[in-house]
Backbone bond lengths (Angstrom), bond angles and torsions (degrees), N, CA, C in turn:
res aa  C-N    CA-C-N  psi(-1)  N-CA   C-N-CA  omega(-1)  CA-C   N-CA-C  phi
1 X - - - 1.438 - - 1.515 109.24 -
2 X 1.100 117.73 161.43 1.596 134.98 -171.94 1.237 132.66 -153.08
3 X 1.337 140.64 151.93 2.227 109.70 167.04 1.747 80.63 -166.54
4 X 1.300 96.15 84.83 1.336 110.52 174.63 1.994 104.76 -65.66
5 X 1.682 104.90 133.85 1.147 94.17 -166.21 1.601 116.95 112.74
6 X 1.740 107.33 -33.14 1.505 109.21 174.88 1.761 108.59 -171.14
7 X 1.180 90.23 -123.95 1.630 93.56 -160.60 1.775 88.33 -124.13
8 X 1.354 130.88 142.77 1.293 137.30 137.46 1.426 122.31 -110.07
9 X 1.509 127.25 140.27 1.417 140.02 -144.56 1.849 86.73 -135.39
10 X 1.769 114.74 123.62 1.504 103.50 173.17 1.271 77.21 -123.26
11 X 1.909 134.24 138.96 1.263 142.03 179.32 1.792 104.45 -156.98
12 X 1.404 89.33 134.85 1.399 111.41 -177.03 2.211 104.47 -140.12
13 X 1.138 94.15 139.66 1.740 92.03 -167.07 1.718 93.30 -90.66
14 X 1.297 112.27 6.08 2.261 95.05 161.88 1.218 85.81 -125.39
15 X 1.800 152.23 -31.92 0.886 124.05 -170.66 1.841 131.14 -74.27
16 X 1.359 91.80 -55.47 1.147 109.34 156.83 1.836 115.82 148.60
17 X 1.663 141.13 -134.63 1.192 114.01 -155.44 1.599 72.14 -148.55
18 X 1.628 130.42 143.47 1.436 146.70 -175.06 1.254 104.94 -127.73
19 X 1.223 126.08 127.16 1.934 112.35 174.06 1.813 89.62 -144.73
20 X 1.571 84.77 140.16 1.551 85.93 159.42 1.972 115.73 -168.37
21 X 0.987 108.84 133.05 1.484 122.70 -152.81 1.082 123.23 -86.30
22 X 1.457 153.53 80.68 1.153 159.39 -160.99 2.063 115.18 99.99
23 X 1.313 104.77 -170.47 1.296 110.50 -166.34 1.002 136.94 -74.68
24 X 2.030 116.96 -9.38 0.671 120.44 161.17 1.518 137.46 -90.07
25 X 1.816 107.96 135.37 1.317 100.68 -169.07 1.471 137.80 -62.26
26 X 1.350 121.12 156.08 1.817 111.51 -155.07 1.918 75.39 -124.94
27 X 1.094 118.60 171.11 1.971 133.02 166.01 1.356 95.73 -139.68
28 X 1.307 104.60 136.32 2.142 104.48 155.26 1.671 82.26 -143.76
29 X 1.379 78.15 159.52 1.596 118.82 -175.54 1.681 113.18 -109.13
30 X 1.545 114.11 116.45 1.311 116.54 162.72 1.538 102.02 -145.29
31 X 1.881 84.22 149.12 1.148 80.40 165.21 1.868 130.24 -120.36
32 X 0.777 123.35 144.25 1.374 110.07 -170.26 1.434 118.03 -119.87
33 X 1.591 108.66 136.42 1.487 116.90 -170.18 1.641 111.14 -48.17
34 X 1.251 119.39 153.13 1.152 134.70 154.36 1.627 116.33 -46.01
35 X 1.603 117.57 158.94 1.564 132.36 150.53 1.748 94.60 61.44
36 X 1.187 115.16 31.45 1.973 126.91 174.05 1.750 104.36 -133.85
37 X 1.533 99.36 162.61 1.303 118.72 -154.79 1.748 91.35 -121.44
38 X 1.318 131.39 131.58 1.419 102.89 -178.69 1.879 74.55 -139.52
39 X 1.256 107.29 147.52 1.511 136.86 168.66 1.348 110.03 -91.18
40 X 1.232 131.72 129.38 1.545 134.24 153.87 1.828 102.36 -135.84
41 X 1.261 97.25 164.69 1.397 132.51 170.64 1.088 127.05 -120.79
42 X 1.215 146.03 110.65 1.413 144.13 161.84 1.136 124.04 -89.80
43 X 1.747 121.79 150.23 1.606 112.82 -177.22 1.500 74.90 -149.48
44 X 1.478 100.38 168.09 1.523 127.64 -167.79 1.398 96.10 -157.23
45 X 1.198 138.52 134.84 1.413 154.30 -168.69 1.718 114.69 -159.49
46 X 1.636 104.53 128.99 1.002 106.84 158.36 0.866 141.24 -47.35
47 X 1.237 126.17 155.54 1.987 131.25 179.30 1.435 112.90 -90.53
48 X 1.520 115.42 -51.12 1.312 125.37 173.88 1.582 113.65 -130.93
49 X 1.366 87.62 134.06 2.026 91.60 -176.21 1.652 117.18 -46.13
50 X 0.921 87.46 127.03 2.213 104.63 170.57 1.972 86.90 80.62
51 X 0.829 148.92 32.94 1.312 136.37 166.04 1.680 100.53 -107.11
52 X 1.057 113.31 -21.98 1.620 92.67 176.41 1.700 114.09 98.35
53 X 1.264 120.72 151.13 1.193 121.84 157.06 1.790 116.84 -141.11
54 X 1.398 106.16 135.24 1.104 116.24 171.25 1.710 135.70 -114.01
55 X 1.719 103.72 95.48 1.381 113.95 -160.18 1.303 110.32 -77.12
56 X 1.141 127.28 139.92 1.621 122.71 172.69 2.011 97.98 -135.49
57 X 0.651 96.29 111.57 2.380 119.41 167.24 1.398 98.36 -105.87
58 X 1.384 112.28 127.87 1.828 126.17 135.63 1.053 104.77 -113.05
59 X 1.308 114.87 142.02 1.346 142.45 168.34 1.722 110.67 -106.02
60 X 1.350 129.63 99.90 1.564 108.64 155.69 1.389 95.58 -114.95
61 X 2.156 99.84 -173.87 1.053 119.09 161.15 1.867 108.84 -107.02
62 X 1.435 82.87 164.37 2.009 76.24 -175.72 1.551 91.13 -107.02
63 X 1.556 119.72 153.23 1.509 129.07 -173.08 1.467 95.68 -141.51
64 X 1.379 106.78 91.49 1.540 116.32 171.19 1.378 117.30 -43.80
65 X 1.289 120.22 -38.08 1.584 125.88 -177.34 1.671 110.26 -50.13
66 X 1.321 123.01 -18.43 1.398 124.24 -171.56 1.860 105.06 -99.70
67 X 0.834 118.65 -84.47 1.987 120.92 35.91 1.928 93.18 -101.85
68 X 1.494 86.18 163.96 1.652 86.70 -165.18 1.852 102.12 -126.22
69 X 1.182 110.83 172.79 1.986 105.73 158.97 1.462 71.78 -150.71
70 X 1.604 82.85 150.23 1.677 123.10 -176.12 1.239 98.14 -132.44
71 X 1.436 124.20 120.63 1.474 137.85 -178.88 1.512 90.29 -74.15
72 X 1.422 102.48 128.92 1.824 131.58 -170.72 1.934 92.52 -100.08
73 X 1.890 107.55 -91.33 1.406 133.93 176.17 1.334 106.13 -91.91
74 X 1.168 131.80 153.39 1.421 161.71 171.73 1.251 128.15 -143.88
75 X 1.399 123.99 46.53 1.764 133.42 171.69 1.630 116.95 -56.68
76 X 0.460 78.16 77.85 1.582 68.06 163.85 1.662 116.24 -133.55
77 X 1.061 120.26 127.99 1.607 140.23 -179.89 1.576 124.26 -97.62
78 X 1.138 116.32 17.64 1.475 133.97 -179.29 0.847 144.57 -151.28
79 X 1.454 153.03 126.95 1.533 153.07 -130.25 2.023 99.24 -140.19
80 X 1.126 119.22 109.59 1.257 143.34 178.03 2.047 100.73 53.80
81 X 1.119 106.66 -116.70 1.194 123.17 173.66 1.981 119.18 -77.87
82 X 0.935 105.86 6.49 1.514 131.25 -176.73 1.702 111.47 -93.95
83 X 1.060 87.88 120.27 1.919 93.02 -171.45 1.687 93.60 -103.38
84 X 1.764 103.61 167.17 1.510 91.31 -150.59 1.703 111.43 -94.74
85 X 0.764 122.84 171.97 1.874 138.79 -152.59 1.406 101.14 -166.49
86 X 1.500 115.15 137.55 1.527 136.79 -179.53 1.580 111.37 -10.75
87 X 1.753 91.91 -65.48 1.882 105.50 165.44 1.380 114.20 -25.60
88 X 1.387 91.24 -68.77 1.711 87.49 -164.91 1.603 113.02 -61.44
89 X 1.277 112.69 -42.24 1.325 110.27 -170.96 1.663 121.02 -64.09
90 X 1.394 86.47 -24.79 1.593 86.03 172.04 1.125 123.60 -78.88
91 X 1.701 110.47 -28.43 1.801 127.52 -179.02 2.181 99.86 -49.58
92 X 1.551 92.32 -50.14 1.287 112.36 -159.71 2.048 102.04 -60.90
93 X 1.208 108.55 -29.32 1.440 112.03 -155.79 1.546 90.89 -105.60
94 X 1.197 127.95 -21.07 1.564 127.16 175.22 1.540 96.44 -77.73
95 X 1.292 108.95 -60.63 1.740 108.70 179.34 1.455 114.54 -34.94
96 X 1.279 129.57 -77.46 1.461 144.44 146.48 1.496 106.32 23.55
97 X 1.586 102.56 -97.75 1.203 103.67 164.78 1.700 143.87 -35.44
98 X 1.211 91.02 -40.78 1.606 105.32 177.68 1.365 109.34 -69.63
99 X 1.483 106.66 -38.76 2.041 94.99 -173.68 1.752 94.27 -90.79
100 X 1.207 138.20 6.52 1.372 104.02 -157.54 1.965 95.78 -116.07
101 X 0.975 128.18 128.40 1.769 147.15 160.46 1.191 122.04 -78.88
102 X 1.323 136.10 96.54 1.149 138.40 178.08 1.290 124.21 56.04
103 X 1.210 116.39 47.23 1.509 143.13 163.86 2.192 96.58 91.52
104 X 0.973 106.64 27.72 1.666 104.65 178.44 1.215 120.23 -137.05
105 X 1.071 134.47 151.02 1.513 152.12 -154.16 1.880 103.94 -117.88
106 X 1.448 115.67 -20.73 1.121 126.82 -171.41 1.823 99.17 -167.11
107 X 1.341 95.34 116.65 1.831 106.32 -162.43 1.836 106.78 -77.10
108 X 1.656 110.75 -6.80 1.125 80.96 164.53 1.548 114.19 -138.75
109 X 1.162 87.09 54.21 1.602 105.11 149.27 1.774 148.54 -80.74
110 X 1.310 154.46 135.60 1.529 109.62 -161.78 1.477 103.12 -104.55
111 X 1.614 132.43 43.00 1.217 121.79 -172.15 1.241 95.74 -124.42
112 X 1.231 117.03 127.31 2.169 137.76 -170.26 1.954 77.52 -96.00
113 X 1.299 99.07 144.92 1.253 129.29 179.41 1.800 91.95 -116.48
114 X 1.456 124.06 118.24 1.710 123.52 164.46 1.235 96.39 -127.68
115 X 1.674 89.25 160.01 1.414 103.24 170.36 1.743 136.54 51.61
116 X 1.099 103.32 30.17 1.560 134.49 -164.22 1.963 86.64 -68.26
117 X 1.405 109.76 126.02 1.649 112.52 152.62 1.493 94.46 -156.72
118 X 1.391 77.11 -165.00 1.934 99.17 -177.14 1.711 106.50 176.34
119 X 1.326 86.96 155.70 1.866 111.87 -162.96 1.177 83.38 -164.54
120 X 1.477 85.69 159.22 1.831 146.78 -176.90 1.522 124.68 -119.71
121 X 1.213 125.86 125.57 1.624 116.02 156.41 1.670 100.95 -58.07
122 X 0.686 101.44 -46.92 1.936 109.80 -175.95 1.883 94.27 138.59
123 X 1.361 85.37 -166.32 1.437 105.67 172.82 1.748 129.58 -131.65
124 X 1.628 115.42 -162.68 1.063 113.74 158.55 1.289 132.24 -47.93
125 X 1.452 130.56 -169.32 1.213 146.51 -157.56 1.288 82.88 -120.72
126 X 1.906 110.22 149.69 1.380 115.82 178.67 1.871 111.95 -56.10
127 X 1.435 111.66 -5.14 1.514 69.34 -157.41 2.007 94.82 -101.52
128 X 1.293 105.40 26.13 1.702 124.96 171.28 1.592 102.19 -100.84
129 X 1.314 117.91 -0.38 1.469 116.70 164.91 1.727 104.72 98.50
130 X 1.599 111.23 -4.43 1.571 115.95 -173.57 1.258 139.50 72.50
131 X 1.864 88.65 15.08 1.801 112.10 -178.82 1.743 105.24 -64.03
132 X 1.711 83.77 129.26 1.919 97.78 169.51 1.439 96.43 -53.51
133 X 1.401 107.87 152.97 1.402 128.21 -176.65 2.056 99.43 -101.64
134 X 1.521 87.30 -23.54 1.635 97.79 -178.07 1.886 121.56 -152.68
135 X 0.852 123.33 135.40 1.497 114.57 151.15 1.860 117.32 -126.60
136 X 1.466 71.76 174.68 1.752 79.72 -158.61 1.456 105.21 -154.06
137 X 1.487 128.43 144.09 1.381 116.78 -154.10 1.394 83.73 -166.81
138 X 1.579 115.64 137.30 1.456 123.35 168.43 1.848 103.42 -112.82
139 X 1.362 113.98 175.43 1.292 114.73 173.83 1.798 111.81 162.07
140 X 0.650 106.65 161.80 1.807 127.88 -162.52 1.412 110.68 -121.90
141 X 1.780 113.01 128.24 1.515 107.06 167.82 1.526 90.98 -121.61
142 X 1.159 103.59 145.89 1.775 125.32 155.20 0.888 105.36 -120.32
143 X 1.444 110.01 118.39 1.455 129.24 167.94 1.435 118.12 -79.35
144 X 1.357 113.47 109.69 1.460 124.01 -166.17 1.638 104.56 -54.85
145 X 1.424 135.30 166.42 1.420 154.99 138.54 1.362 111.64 -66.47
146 X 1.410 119.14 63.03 1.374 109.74 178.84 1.976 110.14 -167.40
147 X 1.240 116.88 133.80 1.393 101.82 170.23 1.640 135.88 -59.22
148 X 0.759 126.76 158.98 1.736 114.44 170.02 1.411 97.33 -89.91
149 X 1.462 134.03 159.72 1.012 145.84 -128.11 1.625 107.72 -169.13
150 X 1.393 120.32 -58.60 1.387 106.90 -145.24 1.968 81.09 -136.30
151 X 1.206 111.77 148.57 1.539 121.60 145.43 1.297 135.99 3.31
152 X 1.645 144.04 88.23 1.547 107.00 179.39 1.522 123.22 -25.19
153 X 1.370 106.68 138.87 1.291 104.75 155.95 1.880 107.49 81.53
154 X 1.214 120.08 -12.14 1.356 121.02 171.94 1.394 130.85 -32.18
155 X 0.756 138.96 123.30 1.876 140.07 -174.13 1.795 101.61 -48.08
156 X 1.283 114.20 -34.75 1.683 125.55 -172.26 1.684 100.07 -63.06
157 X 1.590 110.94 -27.09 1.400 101.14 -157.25 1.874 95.65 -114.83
158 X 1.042 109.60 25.88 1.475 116.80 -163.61 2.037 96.96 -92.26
159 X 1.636 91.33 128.41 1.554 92.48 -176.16 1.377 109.66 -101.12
160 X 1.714 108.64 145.68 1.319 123.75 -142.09 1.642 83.02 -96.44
161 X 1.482 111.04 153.30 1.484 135.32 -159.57 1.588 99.88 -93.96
């Protein structure tokens, strides 16, 4: 995770609390039991007013059988050198929806994505370019009862229309 521009915060009250400050990307490793529901929140905050912040989170699972990662979350609020603004956030939260099938981003993965949103205090005034001052995103993993098995993206794990 990253939010070049400021601070990003990944917090869950059983998992635990992630922070890391500017653009360069940080990884931590947990692992979390099976057949549980875990809550987190994320916030991303600017450093300095009207400069913007640009958050970027992946979420996978790891699948020893490959060994594999299966894209879980995919936040990101920013497009090249562009920190994020209404646009983007909305680009990002329409996208979301569109790639994800029954709470997954990759069908044969065993982590259900619920309750996925996101909000803003808002931002600057157009003439700061209309950079969010903040984002913020709640969401839920349940960790399925089941091994991973096959490849991201495998034809075996492909959900029927």
């Amino acid at each position: 995770m990253s939010a070049d521009g400021g601070k990003v915060t990944l917090e869950s009250p059983t998992v635990g609390r992630f922070e890391q400050a500017g653009g360069e990307e940080v990884c931590f490793y947990v692992d979390l039991p099976v057949s549980k529901i875990y809550d987190f929140r994320l916030e991303a905050r600017e450093s300095g007013r009207g400069q913007g912040v640009a958050p970027v989170v992946h979420i996978s699972e790891y699948g020893p059988g490959g060994p594999f990662w299966y894209a879980i979350v995919d936040i990101a609020c920013t497009a090249g050198e562009r920190r994020c603004d209404p646009e983007l956030a909305r680009a990002w939260g329409d996208g979301w929806v569109a790639k994800r099938k029954r709470g997954r981003l990759d069908p044969c993965g065993s982590i259900v994505v619920t309750g996925l949103r996101w909000d803003t205090s808002g931002g600057e005034a157009a003439m700061n370019g209309g950079l969010l001052r903040d984002f913020r995103s709640q969401f839920s993993l349940e960790v399925k009862k089941f091994a991973t098995e096959f490849p991201p993206g495998a034809a075996q794990c492909q959900f029927k229309q």
